[in-house]
Each structure stands twice: as C-alpha cells, then as structure tokens.
C-alpha positions as CSV (number, residue, x, y, z in Angstrom):
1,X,-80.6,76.7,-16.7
2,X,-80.1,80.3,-18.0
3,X,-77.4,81.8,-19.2
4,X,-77.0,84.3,-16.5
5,X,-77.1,81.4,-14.0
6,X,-74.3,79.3,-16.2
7,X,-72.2,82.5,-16.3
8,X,-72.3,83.6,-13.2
9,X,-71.2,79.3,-12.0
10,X,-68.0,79.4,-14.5
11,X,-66.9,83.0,-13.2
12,X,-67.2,81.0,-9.5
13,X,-65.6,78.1,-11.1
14,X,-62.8,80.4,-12.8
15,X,-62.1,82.4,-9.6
16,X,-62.0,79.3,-7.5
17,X,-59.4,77.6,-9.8
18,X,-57.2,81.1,-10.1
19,X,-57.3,81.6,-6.2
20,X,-56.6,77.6,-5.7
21,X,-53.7,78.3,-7.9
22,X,-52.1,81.6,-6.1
23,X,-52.6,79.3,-2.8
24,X,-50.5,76.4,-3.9
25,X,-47.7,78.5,-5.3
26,X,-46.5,79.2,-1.6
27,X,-43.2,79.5,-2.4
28,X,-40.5,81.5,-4.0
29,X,-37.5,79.4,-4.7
30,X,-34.0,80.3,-6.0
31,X,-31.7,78.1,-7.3
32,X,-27.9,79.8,-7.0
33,X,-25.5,78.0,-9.8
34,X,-23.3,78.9,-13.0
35,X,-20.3,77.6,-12.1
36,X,-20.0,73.8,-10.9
37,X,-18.0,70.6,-10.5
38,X,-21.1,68.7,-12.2
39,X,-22.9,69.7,-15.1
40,X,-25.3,72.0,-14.0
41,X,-27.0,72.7,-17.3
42,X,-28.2,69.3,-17.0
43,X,-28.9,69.9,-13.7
44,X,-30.8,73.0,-13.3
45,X,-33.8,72.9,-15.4
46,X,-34.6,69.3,-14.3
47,X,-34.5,70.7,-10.5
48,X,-36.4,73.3,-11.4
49,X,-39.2,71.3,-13.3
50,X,-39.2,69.2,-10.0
51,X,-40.0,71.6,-7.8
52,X,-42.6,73.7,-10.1
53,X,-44.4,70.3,-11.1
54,X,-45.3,70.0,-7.3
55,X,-47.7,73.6,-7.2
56,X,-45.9,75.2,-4.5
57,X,-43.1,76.9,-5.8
58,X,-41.9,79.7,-8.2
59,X,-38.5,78.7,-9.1
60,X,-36.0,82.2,-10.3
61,X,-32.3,80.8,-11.5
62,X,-29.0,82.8,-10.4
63,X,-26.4,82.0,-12.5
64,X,-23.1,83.1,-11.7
65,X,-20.4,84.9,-13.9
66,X,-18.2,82.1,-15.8
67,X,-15.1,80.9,-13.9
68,X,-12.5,83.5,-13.2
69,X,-15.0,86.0,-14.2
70,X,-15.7,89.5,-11.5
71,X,-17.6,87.7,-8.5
72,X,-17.9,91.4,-7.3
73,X,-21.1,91.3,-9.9
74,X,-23.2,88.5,-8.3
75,X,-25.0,89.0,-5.6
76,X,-28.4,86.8,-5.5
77,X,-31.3,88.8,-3.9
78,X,-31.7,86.2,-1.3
79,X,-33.9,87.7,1.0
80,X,-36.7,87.6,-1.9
81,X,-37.0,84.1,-1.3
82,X,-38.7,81.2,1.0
83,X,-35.9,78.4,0.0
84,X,-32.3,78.9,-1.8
85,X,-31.3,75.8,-3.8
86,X,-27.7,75.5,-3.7
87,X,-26.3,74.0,-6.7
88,X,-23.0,75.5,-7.0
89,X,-19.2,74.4,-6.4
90,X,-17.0,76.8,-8.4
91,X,-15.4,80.2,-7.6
92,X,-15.7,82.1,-3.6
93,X,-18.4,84.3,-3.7
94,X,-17.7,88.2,-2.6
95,X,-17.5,89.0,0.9
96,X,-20.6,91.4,0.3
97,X,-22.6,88.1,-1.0
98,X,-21.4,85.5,1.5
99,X,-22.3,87.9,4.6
100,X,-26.1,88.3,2.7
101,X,-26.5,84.5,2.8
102,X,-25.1,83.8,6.2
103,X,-27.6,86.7,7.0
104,X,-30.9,85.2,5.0
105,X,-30.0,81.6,6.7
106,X,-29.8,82.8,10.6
107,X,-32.4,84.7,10.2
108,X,-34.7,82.3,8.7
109,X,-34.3,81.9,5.3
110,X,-34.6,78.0,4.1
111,X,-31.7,76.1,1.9
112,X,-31.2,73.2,0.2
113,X,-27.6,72.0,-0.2
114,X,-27.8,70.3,-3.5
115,X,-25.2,67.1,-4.4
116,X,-21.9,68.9,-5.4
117,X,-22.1,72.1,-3.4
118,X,-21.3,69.7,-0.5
119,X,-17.7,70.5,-2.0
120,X,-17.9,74.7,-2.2
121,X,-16.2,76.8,-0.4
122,X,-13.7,75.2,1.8
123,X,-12.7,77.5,4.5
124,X,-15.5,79.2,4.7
125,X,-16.5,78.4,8.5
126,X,-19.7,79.6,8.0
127,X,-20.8,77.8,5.1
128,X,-19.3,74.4,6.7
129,X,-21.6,75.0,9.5
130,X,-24.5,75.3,7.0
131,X,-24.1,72.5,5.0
132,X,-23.3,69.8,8.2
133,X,-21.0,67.7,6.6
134,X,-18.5,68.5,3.7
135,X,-15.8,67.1,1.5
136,X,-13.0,67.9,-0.8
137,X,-11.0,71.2,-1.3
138,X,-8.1,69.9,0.7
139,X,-10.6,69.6,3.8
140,X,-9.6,67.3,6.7
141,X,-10.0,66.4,10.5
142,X,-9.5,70.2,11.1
143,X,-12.8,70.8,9.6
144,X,-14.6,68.5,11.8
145,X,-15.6,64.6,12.7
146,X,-16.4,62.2,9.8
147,X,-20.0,61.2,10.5
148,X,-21.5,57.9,9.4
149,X,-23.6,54.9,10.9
150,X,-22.7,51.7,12.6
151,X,-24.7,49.0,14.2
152,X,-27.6,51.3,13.2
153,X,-26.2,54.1,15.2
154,X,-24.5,57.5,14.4
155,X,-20.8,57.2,14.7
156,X,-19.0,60.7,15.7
157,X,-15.1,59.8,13.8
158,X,-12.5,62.1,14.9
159,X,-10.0,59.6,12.8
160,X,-7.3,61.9,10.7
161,X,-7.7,61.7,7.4
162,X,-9.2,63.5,4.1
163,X,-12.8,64.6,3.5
164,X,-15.1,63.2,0.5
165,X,-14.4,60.1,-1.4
166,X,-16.8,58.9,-4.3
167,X,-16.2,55.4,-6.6
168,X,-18.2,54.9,-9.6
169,X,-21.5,55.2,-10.5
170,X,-24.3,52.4,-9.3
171,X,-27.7,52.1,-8.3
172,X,-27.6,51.8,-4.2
173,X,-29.9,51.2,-1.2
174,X,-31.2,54.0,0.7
175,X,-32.4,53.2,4.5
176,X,-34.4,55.7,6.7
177,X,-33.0,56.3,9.5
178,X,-35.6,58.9,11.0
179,X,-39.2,57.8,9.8
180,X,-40.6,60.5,12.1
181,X,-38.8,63.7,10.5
182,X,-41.6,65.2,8.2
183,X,-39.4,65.4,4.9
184,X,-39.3,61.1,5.5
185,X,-42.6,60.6,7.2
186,X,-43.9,57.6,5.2
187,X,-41.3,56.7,3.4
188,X,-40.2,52.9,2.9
189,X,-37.7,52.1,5.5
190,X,-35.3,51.1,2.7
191,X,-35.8,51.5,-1.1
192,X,-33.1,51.6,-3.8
193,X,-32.3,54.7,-5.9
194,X,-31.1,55.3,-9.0
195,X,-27.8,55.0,-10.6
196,X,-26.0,57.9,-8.8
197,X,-22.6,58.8,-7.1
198,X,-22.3,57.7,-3.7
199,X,-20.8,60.2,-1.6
200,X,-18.5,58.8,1.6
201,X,-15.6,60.2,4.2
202,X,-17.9,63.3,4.5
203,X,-16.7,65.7,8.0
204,X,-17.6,68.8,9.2
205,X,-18.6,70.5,12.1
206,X,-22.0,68.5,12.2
207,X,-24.0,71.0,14.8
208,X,-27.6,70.7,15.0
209,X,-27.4,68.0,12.3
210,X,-30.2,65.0,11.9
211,X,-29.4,62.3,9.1
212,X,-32.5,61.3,7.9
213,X,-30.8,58.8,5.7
214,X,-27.6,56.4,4.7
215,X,-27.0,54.2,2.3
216,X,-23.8,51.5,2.4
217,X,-21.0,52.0,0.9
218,X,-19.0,48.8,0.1
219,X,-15.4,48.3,0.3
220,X,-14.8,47.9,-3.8
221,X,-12.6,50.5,-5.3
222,X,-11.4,51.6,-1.7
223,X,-14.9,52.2,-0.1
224,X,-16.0,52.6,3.2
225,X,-17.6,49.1,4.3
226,X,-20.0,51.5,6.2
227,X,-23.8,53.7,5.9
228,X,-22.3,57.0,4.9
229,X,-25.4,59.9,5.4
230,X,-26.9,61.2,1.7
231,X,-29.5,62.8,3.6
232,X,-29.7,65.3,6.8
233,X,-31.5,68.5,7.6
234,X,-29.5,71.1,9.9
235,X,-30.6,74.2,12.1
236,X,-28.2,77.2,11.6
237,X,-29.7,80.4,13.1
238,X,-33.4,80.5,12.8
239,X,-33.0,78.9,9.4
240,X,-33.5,75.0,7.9
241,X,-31.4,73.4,6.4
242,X,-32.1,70.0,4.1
243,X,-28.9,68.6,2.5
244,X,-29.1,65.7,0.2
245,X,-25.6,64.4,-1.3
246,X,-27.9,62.3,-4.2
247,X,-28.9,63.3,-7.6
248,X,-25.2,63.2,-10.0
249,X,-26.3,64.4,-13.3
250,X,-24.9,61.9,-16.0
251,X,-25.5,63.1,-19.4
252,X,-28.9,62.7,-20.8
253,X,-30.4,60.1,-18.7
254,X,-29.4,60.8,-15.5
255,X,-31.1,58.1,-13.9
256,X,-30.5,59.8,-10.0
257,X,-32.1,62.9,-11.2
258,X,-34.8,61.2,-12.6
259,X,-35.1,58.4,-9.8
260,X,-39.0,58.8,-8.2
261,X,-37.1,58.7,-4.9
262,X,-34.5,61.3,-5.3
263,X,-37.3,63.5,-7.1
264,X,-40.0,62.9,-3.8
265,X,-37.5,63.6,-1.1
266,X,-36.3,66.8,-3.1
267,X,-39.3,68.1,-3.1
268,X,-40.1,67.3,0.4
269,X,-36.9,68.2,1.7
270,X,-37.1,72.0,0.0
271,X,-40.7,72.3,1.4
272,X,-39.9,71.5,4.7
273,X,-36.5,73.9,4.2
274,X,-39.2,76.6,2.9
275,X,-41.5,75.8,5.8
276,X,-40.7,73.5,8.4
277,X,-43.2,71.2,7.2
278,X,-44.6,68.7,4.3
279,X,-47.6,68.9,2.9
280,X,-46.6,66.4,0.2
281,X,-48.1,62.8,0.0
282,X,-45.8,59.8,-1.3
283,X,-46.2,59.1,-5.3
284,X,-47.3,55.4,-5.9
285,X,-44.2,54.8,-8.0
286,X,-41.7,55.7,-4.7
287,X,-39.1,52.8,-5.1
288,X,-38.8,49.8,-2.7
289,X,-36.1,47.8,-1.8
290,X,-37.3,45.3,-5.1
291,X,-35.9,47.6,-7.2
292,X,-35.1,51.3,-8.6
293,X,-38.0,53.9,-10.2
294,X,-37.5,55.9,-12.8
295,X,-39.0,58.8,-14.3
296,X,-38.1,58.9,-17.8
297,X,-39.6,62.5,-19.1
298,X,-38.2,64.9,-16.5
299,X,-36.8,67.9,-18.5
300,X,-37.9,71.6,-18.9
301,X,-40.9,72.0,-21.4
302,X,-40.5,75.1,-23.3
303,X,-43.7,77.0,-24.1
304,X,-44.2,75.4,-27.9
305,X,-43.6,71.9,-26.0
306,X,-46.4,72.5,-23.6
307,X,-48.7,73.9,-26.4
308,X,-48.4,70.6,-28.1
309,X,-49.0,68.3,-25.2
310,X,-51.6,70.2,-24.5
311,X,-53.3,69.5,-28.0
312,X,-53.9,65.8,-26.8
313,X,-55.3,66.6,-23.3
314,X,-57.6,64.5,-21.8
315,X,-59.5,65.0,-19.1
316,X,-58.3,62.8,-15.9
317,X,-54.9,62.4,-17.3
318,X,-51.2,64.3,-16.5
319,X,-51.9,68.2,-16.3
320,X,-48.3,68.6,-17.1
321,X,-48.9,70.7,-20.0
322,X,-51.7,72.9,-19.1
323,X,-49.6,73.9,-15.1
324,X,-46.5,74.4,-17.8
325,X,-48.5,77.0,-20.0
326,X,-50.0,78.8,-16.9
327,X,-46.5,78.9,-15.5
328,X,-45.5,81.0,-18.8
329,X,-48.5,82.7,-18.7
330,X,-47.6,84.1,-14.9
331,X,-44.3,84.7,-16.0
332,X,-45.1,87.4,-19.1
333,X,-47.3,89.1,-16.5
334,X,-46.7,92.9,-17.9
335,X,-45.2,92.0,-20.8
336,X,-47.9,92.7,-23.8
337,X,-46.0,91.5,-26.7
338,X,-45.0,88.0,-24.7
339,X,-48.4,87.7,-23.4
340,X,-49.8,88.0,-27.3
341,X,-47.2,85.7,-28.9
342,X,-48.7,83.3,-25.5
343,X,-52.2,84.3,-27.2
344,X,-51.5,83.6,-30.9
345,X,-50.2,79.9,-30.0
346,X,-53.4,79.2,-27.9
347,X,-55.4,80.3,-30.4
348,X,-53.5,77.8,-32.2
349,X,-54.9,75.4,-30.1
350,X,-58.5,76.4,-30.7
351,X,-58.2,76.6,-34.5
352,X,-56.4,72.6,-34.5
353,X,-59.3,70.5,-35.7
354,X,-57.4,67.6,-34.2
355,X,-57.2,68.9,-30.7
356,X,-59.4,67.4,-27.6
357,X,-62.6,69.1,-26.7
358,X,-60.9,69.4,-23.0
359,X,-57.8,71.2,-24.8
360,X,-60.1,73.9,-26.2
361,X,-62.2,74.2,-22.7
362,X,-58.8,74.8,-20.9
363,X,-57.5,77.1,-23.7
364,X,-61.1,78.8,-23.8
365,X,-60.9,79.3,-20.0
366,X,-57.2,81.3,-19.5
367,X,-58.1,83.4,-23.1
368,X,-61.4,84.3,-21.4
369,X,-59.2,86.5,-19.1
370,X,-55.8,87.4,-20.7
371,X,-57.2,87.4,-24.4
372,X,-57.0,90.5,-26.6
373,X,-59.2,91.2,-30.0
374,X,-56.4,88.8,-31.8
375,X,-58.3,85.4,-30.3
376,X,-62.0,86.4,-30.5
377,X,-62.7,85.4,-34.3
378,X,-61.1,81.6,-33.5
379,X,-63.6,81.7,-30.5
380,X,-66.2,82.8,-32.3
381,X,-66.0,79.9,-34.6
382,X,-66.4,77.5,-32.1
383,X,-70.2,78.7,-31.2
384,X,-71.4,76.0,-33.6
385,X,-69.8,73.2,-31.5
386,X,-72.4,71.8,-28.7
387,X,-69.5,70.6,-26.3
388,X,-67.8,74.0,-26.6
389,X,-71.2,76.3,-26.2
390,X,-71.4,77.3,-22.8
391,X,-67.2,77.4,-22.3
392,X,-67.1,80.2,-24.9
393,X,-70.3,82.2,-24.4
394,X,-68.6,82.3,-20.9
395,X,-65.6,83.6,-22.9
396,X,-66.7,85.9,-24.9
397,X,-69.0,87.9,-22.4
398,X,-65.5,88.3,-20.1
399,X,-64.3,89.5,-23.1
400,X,-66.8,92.0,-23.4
401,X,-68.6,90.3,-26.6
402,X,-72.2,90.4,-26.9
C-alpha cells in the first residue's frame, strides 16, 4: 500500500476518532458544592470521575465561599449547563442566585439532587418543590406528607412529626420499584448496595414525584420498619429532576460511592436529568441481591497519574488513562504553556523504553495534532521501530516534517 494511501486512512481514522469523541461528550455538567454537611472533598472528585468516565459529560466544579463567608459572591452560571449536580447543604444562597436556579430548572435545565443536599435550604418553598422529598433543618408536617412504601405501594403520610432520620452505616437492599422508567430500565429488581447511610422520615411537597426505588429500613436504633424512597426523579417546570439519597462519603473507602450500583444509577439518573433519556447499558459487575459490588479505584487521576497508566497500556484493556489525558488535553485548549508541559510528559512516554507499543501509538496519535518542535526529535527516533513506522510517518507529515 503506499504511503499516500496509509496517510490519507489514519487522517480518516484520526478524524473519525476526534469527531466520535466531540459526539459522546454531550453534556456540560456542573457540580454546585463548597460548603456541606458531608465531606464533599471526598465527594466531589469521585462524582466527577463518575460522570466523565461515562463519555458524555464535561464536568466544571462551583465551589462556594467557606461558611459565613459573602454568599453575595457566588453565583454559578447555570444556564451554561445541560445538568447541575447538587452537592451542597451549607449556607442560603443569595436571592440573585436562588431566582437563577429556580429559573434554569422551569425552564429546562436538568438537576441531580445529590445525598446531603436533600437537607439544604429549609424554607425555601421552591427548592422543596425541586428536590420531592426533604429532611432536617427543623422541617416537619408543614412542609409536606412523609412518603414511603407499604405492601409494595406508595404510602402518602400526613402523620405529625419531624423530617429525616438516618441510623448507622450498613450495606442495604435496594428494590426497583419502576423497572419501566429509563434511568432503571434493566436493572435487577432488587440488588444490595454498599455500605451507606440510609435515609428515612423524608416529607415534602412530593408533586410530580416517581420513586424509582426504596430500600427497607428496619426498626434497630429507632428505624422505620418500612421501604423508605432513595431514588425518585421529579418534573418542576420544564425541567427533570433525579434525586438519589445514596452515596455517604466515609473517609477513604467510601464503599457507597464506590458501590457499581450507586455509580450506574448516578450516571443514568444525570443523563436522563441532562436529557430525558439513557443511552447507558448495565455494567456486568451491577450488584444482585447475592451480594454488594465494589469499585475499588474510583478517585480523580491527576495528569502525571494518567501518564503513568498509560505507560502499561494495552490494547483491549481499561482506557482509563488515555480518556483521562485527552480530558486534560481539552481542558488547556488555549493555554500554550499547559498544552507544552501536556507535550513534554507525552514525550515522556515515547522516550520510556519500557512503555507498550500501543502507549506510543496513542501518544504518537494526539502529538500528531497538538505537538510543537519540542516532541519531533523523540518521534524521530522511533522511525527505526517496525511496529511504530506507519503511526509516526503519519505523525510527522501532520506535523509538517518531510
């Protein structure tokens, strides 16, 4: 075959893979904390690694001035985004802000009420109405009906008392209650999740509410004896709601952040918030009702941790590493001196003698198009390797090297 011919397949190739790539990323995501009953430094980068591992979003992070600090001052561009990820219980937002959110969610701006932001902002009617069901901050029967299940139906509780109750941590069942709704669609019927906190007694004004899931909540340590919802989705305005009451981040492990099904119905719940539908299929390692399953290496990779996994690539396995660098690479778009430091750790990459021939092929592809003078020698010195020949001729004529 001649060169022109091999060049011309591996540009194809190249722009296939980059416009495959600007059509999964569908989504701009934001995830709103800062300030929060849980730890949300824990929190917020695994969330955010979940939702970027999936191809469809770009996750941005707002994080809000320290507690007690001038509210006045954030104010979240909402409207930039497909999906707000609400993982926030601290200090009321300004009016200013709270007005721009109730805005983006009526008129069609997706959300995603996160775990402990089931407890923000009491008295804000609004808000309330948003998240379905709520707890805490002195709220009660004036806020609205506990909701739970009985006899496998929903029970509407107008019973006086307080809102939100939790005991301690445990690994529970979860049971589907609508196996139709497309953030559930195939989902196990019942499967058991990861050592979390189980929230009960939640109330609130529950319009346009669907509970897509429950899971029981014994009587020890004063408990309910009944299926208290950890799952819903909720129609405010022209916007969609999903609001899932799982995920407690517990220190390091943090086996409900890291359960497969808390992580799969996450990122099905935020597409379908983003969208109105899934796209999604179920993982193989979902959980069943035999037992819980974990995902032991969910954390943010910084850029040197991607690098290295990448070093070991091979061909069929995790592409964790190689989504990760493009990631940073679409991040430092326009910035010169983060795109070169980017460049000098690739060409790293190509000048290890113990990386993978698929490493260099990857590395060989992205420098081919964002490379500067500073990576051609290392490419250069890869013409006398036969697995490599055709990847960095390819390379070098994009780079305008004869």
């Amino acid at each position: 075959m001649k060169k022109t011919k091999i060049f011309a397949i591996m540009a194809c190739m190249v722009m296939l893979i980059s416009i495959a790539c600007q059509k999964s990323m569908q989504y701009r995501a934001l995830i709103v904390t800062g300030q929060n009953t849980t730890n949300w430094k824990v929190s917020t980068p695994v969330l955010k690694q979940i939702l970027e591992q999936t191809g469809l979003f770009r996750v941005d992070i707002a994080i809000s001035p320290e507690k007690g600090g001038d509210m006045k001052s954030f104010k979240p561009s909402f409207s930039k985004y497909n999906v707000v990820v609400l993982n926030y219980s601290g200090d009321s937002w300004s009016e200013d802000t709270k007005k721009a959110f109730v805005n983006y969610v009526s008129d069609g701006g997706g959300v995603v009420v996160y775990h402990s932001a089931s407890s923000a902002f009491p008295g804000w009617k609004e808000y309330e109405e948003i998240c379905g069901l709520t707890g805490w901050g002195g709220r009660s029967e004036i806020n609205g009906p506990y909701i739970y299940f009985k006899d496998g139906r929903m029970v509407i509780d107008s019973t006086p008392g307080q809102a939100g109750w939790y005991g301690k941590t445990r690994e529970f069942e979860v049971r589907t209650r609508n196996m139709e709704h497309p953030v559930m669609k195939g989902l196990p019927v019942r499967w058991m999740h990861g050592s979390d906190l189980l929230y009960a007694r939640m109330r609130g004004p529950a319009k346009n509410l669907e509970v897509l899931a429950t899971a029981f909540c014994d009587t020890s340590g004063n408990g309910t004896g009944r299926h208290e919802p950890v799952m819903m989705t909720i129609n405010y305005g022209k916007g969609r709601v999903f609001h899932t009451t799982l995920g407690y981040p517990e220190g390091e492990e943090s086996p409900a952040l890291k359960c497969a099904g808390f992580i799969t119905t996450f990122q099905r719940g935020t597409e379908w918030a983003a969208s109105g539908n899934v796209t999604q299929s179920i993982p193989p390692d979902f959980p069943s009702a035999a037992g819980v399953s974990i995902r032991k290496d969910y954390k943010y990779l910084s850029l040197e941790e991607n690098i290295a996994g990448l070093v070991n690539y091979d061909i069929g396995k995790s592409t964790k590493y190689y989504t990760g660098l493009q990631e940073y690479i679409r991040r430092a778009a326009g910035d010169k001196e983060k795109l070169l430091e980017i460049e000098k750790l690739m060409t790293g990459v190509l000048n290890n003698s113990s990386a993978t021939v698929e490493a260099k092929k990857l590395v060989l592809r992205e420098l081919s198009w964002m490379g500067t003078d500073y990576c051609i020698p290392a490419i250069r010195n890869l013409q006398s390797v036969p697995e490599l020949k055709d990847e960095v001729s390819f390379a070098l004529e994009r780079l305008g090297i004869k």
